[in-house]
C-alpha positions in Angstrom: 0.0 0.0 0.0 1.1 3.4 -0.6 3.5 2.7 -3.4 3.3 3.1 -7.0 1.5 0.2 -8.9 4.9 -0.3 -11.2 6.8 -0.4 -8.0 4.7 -3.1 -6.3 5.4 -5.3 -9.5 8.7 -4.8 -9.8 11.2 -7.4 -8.3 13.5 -5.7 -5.9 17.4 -5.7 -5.4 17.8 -5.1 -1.6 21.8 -5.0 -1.6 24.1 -5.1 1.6 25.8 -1.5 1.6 28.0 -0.9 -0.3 32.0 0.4 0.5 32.5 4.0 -0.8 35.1 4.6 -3.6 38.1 6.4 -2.5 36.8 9.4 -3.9 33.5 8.9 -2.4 35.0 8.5 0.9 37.1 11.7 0.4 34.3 14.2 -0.6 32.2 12.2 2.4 35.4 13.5 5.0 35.5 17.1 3.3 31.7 17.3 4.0 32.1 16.7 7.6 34.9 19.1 7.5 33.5 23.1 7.8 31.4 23.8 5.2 32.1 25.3 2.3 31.3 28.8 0.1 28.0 26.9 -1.6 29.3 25.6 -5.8 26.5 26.3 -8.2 25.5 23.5 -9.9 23.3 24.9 -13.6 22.7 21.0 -15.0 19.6 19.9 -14.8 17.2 16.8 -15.8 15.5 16.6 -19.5 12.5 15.5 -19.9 11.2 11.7 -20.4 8.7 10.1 -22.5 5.6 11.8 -21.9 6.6 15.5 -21.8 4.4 17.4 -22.4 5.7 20.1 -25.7 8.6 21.0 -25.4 11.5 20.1 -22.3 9.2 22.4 -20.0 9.8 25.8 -17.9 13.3 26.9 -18.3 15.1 26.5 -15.0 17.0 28.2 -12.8 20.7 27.2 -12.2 20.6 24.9 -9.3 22.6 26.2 -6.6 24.0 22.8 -5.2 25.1 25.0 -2.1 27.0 22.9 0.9 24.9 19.7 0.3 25.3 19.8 -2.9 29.3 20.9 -3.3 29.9 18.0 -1.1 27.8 14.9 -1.7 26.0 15.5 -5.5 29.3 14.8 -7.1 29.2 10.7 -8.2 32.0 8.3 -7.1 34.7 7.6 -8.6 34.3 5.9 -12.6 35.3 2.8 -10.4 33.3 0.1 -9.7 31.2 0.3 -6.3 31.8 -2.8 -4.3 29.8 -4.9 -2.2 31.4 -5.3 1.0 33.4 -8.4 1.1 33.5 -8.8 -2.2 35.5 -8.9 -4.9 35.2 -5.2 -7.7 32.4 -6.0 -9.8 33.7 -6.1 -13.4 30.5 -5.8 -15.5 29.9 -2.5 -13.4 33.6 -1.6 -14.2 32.6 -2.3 -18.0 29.4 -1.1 -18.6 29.0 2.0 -16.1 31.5 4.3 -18.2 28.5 3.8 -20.9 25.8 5.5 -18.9 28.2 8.0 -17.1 28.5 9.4 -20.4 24.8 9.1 -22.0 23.6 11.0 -18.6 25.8 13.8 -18.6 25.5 13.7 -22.6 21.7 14.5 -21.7 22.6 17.2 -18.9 21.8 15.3 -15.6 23.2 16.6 -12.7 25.5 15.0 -9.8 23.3 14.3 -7.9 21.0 12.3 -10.2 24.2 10.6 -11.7 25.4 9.4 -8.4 21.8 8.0 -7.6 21.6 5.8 -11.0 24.8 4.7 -10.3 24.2 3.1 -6.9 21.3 1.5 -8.8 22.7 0.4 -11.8 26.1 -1.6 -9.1 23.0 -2.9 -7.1 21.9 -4.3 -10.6 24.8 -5.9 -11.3 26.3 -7.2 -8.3 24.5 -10.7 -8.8 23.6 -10.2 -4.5 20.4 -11.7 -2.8 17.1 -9.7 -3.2 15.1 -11.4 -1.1 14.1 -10.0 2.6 13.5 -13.8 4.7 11.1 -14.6 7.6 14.5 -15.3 9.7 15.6 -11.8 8.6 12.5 -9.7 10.1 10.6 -9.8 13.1 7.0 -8.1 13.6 6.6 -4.7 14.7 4.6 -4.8 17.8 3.6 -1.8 18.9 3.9 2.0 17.6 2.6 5.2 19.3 -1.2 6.2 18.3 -2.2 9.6 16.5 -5.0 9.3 19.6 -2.2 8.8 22.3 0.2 11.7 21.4 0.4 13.9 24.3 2.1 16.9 22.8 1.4 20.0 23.3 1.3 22.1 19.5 3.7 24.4 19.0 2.6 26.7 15.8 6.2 28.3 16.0 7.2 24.9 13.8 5.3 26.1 10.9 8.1 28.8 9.6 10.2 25.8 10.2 8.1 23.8 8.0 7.6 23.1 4.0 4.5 20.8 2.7 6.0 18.8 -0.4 3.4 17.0 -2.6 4.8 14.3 -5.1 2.3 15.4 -8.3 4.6 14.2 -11.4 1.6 11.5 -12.1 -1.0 12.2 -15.2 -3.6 10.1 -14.5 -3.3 7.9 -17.2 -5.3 5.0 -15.4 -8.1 7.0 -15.5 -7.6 8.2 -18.6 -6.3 11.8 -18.2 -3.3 13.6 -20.0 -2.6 15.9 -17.5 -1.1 16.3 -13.9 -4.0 14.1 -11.9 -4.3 17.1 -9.3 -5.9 19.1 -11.6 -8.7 17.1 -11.7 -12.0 18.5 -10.2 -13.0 16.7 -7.1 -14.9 18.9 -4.9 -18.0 21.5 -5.2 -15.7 22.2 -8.6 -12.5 22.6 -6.8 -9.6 20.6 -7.5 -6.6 18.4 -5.8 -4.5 21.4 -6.3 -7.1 23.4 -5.3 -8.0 21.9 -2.4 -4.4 21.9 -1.1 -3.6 25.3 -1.9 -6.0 26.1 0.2 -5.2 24.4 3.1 -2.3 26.1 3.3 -3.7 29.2 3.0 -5.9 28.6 5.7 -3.1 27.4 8.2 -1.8 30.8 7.4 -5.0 32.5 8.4 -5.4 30.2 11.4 -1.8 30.8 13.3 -0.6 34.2 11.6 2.8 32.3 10.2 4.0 31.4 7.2 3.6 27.9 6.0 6.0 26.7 2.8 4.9 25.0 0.4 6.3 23.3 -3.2 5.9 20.5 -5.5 7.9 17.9 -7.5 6.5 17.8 -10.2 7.8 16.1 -13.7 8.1 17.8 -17.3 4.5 16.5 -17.9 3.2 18.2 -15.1 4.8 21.2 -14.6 3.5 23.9 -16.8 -0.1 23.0 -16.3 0.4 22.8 -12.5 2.0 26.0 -12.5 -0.4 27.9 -14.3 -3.3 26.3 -12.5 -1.3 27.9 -9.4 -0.8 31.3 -10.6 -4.2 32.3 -9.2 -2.4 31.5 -5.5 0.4 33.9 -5.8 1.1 34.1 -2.1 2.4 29.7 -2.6 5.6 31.7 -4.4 6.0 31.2 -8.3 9.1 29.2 -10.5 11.8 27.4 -8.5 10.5 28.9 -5.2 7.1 26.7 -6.2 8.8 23.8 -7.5 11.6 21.1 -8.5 11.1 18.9 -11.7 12.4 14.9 -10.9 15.0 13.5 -12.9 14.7 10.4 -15.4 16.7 7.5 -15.7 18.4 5.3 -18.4 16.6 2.5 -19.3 18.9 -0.8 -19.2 18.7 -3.6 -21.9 18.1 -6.7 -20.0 20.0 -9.2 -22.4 23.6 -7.0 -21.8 22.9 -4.8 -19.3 24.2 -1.6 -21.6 22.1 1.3 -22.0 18.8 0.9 -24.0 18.5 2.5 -27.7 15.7 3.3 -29.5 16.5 5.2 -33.0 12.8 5.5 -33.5 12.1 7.4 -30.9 15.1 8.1 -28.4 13.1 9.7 -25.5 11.5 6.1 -24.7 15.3 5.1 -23.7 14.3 6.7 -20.6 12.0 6.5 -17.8 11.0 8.0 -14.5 12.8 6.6 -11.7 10.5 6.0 -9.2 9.3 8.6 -6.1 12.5 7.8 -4.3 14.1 10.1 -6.3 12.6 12.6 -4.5 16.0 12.6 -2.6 18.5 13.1 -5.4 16.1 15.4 -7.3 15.9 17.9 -4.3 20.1 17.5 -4.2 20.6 18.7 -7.6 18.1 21.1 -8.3 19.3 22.8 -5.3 16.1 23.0 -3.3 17.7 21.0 -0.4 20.3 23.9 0.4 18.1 26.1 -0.7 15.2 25.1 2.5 18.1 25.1 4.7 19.6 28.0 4.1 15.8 29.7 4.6 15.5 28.0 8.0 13.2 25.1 6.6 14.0 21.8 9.0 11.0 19.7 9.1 9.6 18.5 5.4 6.1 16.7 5.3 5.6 15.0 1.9 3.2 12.8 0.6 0.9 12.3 -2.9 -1.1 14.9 -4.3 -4.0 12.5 -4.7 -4.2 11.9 -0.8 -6.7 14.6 0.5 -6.7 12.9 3.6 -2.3 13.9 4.1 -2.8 17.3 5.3 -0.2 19.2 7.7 -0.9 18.1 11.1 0.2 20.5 13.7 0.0 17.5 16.5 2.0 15.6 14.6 4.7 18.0 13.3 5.3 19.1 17.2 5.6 15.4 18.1 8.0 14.4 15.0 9.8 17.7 16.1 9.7 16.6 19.9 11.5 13.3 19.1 14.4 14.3 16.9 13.7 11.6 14.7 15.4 12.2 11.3 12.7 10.4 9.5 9.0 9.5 10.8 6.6 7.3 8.7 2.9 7.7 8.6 1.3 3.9 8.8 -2.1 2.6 9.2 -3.2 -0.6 10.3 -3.5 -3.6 7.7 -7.0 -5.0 6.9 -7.8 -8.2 5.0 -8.1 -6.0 1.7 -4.5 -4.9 2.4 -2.8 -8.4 3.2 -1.0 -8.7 -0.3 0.7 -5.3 0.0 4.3 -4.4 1.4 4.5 -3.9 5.4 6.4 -2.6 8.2 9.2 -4.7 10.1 11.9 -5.0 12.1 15.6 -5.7 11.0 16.8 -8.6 12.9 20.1 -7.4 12.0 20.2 -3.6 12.6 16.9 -3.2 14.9 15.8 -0.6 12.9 12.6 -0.4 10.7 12.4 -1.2 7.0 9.6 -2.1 4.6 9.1 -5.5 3.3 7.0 -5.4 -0.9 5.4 -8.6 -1.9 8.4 -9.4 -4.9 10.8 -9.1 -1.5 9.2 -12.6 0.2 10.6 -15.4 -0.5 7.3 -17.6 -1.9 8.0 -20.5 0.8 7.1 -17.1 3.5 3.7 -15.7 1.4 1.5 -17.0 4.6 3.5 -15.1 7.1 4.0 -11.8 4.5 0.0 -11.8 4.5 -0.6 -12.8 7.8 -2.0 -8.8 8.5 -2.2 -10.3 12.3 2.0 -10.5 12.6 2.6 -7.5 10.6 -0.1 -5.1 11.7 1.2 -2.1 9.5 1.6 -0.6 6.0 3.1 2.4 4.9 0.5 5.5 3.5 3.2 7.7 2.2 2.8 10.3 4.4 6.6 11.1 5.8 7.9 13.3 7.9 12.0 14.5 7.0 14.3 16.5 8.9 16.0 18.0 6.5 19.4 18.7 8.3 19.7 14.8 9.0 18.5 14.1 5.0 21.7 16.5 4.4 24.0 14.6 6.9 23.2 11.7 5.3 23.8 12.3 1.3 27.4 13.6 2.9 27.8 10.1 5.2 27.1 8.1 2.0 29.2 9.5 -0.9 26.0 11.2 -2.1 23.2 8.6 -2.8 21.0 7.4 -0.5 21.5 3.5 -0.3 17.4 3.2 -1.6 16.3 -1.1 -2.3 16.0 -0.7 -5.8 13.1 -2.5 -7.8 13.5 -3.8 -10.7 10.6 -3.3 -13.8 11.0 -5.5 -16.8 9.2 -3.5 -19.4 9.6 -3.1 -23.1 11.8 0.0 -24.7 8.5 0.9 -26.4 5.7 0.1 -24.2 3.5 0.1 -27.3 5.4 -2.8 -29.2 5.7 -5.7 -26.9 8.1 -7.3 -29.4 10.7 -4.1 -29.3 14.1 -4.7 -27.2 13.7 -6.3 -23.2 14.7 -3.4 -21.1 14.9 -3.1 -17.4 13.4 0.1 -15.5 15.1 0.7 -12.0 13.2 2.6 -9.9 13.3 3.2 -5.9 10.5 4.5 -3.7 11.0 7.4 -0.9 9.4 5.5 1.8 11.9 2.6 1.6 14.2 5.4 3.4 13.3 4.5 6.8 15.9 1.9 7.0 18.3 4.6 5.4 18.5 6.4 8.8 19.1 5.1 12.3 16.7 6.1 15.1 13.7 6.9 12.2 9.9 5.7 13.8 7.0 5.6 12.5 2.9 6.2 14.2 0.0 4.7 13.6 -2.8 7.3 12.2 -6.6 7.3 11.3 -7.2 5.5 8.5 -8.7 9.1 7.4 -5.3 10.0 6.7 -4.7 7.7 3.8 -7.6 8.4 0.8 -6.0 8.1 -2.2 -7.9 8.6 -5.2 -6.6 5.8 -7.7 -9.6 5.2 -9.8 -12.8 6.5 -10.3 -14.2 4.6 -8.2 -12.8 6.7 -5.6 -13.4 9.7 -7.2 -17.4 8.9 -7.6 -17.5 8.1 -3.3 -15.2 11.2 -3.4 -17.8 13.5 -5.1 -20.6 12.7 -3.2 -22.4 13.7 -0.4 -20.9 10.3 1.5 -17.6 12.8 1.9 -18.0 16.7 3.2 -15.8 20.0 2.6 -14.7 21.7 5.6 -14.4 25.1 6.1 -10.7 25.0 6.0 -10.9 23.0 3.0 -10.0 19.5 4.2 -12.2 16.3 2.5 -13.8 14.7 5.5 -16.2 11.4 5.6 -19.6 12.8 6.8 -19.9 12.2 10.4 -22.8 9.3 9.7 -20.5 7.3 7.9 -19.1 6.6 11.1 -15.3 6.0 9.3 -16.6 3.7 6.9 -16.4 4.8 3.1 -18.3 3.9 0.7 -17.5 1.1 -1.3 -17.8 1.6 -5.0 -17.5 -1.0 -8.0 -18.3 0.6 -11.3 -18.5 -1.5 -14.8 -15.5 -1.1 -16.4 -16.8 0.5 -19.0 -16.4 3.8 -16.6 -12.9 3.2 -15.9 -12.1 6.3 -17.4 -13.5 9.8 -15.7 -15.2 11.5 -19.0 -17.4 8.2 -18.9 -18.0 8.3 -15.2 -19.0 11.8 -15.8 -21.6 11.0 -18.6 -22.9 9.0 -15.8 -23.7 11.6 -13.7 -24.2 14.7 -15.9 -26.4 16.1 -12.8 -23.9 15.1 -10.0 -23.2 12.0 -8.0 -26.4 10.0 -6.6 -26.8 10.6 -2.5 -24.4 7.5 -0.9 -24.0 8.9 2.6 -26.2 6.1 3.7 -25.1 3.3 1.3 -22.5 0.4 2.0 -21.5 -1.0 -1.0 -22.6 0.2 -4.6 -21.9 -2.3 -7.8 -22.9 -1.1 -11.5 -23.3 -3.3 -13.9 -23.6 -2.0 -17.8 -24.9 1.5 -19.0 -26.5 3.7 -16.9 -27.0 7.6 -16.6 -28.0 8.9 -13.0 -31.1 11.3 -12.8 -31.2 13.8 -10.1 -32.4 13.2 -6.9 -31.4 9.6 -6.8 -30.6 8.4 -3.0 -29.3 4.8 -2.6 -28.6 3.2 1.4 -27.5 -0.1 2.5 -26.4 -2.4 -0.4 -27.4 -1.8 -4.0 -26.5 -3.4 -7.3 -27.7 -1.7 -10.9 -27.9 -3.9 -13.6 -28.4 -3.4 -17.4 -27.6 -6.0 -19.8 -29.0 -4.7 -23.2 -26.0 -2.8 -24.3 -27.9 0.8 -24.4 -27.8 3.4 -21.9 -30.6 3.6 -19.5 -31.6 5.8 -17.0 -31.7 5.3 -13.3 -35.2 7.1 -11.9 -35.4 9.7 -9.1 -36.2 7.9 -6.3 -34.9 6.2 -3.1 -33.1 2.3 -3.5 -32.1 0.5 0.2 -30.5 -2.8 -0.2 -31.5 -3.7 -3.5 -30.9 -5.2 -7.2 -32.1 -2.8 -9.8 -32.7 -4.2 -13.3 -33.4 -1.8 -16.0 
């Protein structure tokens, strides 16, 4: 849960850390050393398939500043080395290859150095796998309910809301950024957001940061949709575009070419790069130098991840460097990753189904043992995200996943390629003494198809006056649960649907739709109802009221 649907199919490479090169280990020493006057770094990521006109807004130079001068740079053209082991010669072969396609397409340090720990995890050959006999449950956590803080609203000038919104929406068949999709009384994700912010401004008289990372898809649109908030800031202060990534040709390993369209010889590479990307478009020194130490990040298609003042002051109260937001596992969650315990370091990590071995399935979905899953919703101090890229050479040792794709997604017989992505979350077991606290299931409401969007956009859900998405008090916690045909997969079909608004579901369990139907106002349904139409033309659903029912038109 809470990770992308390509990363949850992808098999990982959980590697043992790997030993530094001597360069690596040099620039790691002269970061601990007295900083430095800050280098500007002015390279910075092109676009990947997908882009939407041209590369997208020109950008600023980067200022890598202190984080940046000292931990962006990549190791050493020698091979990185497993611990133990002996230097890995395909790495030593084949890296000088995409050192030089990636600075050939103006990718920074940062993103350089990242790819590179990826590509030695590749091919080292090590274990992948995350073993029963290597875990142990994670008992207990502290309660949203049970913190006993008491809210400090000085934090917030200390404080910067960063929502992940590179996603289009393509599996509900949108070609733009996904938060700019109406949700609300009319009112978008962005919207809705923006205005959250605006009103914790109101609220506590301070200033509240706020930026995006968005991709070269999503950037114009989102920041033109934005304009009409010009107190959020504009350009660079708004926002950081995410890199892209080589893709690798599974049969050698070498870089992936494509003369008929070289864009689709790269890809995203994965949310974890949120790390790297806010390295070498200088946002990272950039928040520190304006007094920014606590990040809160999560997806732009989570209303229900808004800035918590109880839970900043209690992240802030711990001096954790890295707190995760989980919620308890259900039955319909037992197939997705969860939380653990490392037998071997005692600190926390996250287990993905394509990490269990398949002789441990019954214990990975055994929701009793592991009782949590991550939502996505993190909490970062920044200076310890700093101290770390510096402490490791500069890339954040991320499990990388591996996605077998094909260079052209649209021609499954063009060349095998491997997509290595990473995921932000998976940084909990990247920094010693992180935690994590369990949090109302309210918190976690992502909108992933429009089925979602349909219980979103009723009257089941309510808008509060500080613009947060809340289930109706009646609902008593419960959503609604929505199964449309899948003829409505798509949200222009769901909204010839409901051409006069969503039918009233603040009293209905579960709603099934079988076949065409168009909703006519003033249609309330309650308990269980199932609409069925098996002629293969549109029909009308009447005003009227349906409790616990089958409807056959």
């Amino acid at each position: 849960m809470g990770v992308a649907p390509s990363m949850k199919a992808a098999q990982p490479l959980v590697a043992q850390p790997l030993v530094p090169s001597a360069q690596a280990a040099a620039m790691a020493a002269k970061a601990a050393a007295p900083r430095a006057t800050p280098v500007t770094v002015t390279k910075t990521s092109a676009p990947y398939p997908g882009a939407a006109g041209s590369a997208g807004p020109a950008r600023p130079a980067g200022a890598a500043g202190k984080v940046g001068a000292a931990a962006a740079a990549p190791a050493a053209a020698g091979p990185a080395t497993a611990a133990g082991e002996a230097p890995n010669a395909k790495m030593k072969d084949i890296w000088p290859l995409y050192e030089a396609k990636m600075k050939k397409e103006g990718l920074n340090d940062a993103a350089i150095a990242a790819f590179k720990y990826n590509f030695s995890v590749l091919t080292s050959g090590q274990d992948t796998m995350i073993p029963e006999s290597s875990i142990s449950p994670v008992d207990t956590l502290p309660t949203y309910e049970s913190l006993n803080v008491e809210e400090d609203s000085s934090l917030l000038r200390r404080t910067v809301v960063l929502k992940l919104n590179g996603g289009l929406g393509t599996g509900m068949g949108l070609e733009k950024a996904k938060s700019l999709l109406p949700v609300k009384q009319g009112h978008t994700f962005l919207d809705l957001i923006a205005q959250q912010v605006e009103s914790m401004k109101d609220t506590f008289g301070t200033n509240v940061k706020f930026m995006l990372m968005n991709s070269f898809s999503t950037s114009a649109d989102t920041l033109e949709a934005l304009a009409k908030y010009p107190s959020l800031g504009t350009g660079s202060d708004l926002e950081f575009v995410q890199n892209k990534a080589p893709k690798v040709t599974e049969e050698d390993l070498k870089p992936a070419t494509w003369a008929a369209s070289p864009d689709l010889e790269w890809c995203p590479p994965g949310h974890g790069d949120l790390y790297p990307a806010m390295v070498g478009s200088g946002t990272l020194d950039k928040l520190l130098m304006q007094g920014i130490k606590y990040m809160f990040v999560s997806n732009s298609d989570n209303l229900g991840a808004t800035l918590d003042l109880k839970l900043l002051t209690y992240f802030a109260s711990t001096k954790a460097p890295f707190m995760m937001e989980v919620a308890t596992r259900t039955d319909a969650d037992k197939k997705g990753g969860h939380l653990a315990k490392d037998n071997k370091t005692g600190g926390l990590l996250l287990r993905e189904t394509a990490q269990c071995p398949e002789e441990d399935e019954k214990e990975f979905q055994n929701v009793a043992k592991y009782k949590f899953f991550n939502t996505n919703n993190l909490w970062v101090d920044l200076e310890a995200l700093a101290d770390q890229f510096r402490k490791s050479g500069g890339a954040l040792q991320l499990p990388v996943m591996k996605n077998g794709k094909t260079v052209d997604p649209r021609d499954k017989k063009s060349t095998k390629v491997l997509q290595l992505e990473t995921a932000m979350g998976a940084a909990i077991s990247c920094f010693p003494g992180a935690t994590a606290v369990v949090i109302p299931r309210s918190r976690f409401a992502p909108v992933k198809t429009t089925n979602d969007l349909l219980a979103l956009r009723s009257d089941a859900y309510t808008l509060t006056p500080d613009y947060r998405i809340e289930l109706d008090p009646k609902r008593n916690g419960v959503p609604p649960n929505v199964k449309l045909d899948g003829a409505y997969k798509f949200v222009d079909a769901m909204d010839g649907m409901i051409p006069n608004g969503p039918p009233s579901l603040i009293d209905c369990k579960k709603l099934a739709i079988e076949g065409p139907v168009v909703f006519s106002p003033g249609v309330n349904l309650a308990g269980e109802v199932t609409i069925k139409n098996a002629s293969g033309e549109k029909k009308a659903v009447a005003p009227g009221d349906y409790k616990d029912t089958t409807l056959m038109l």
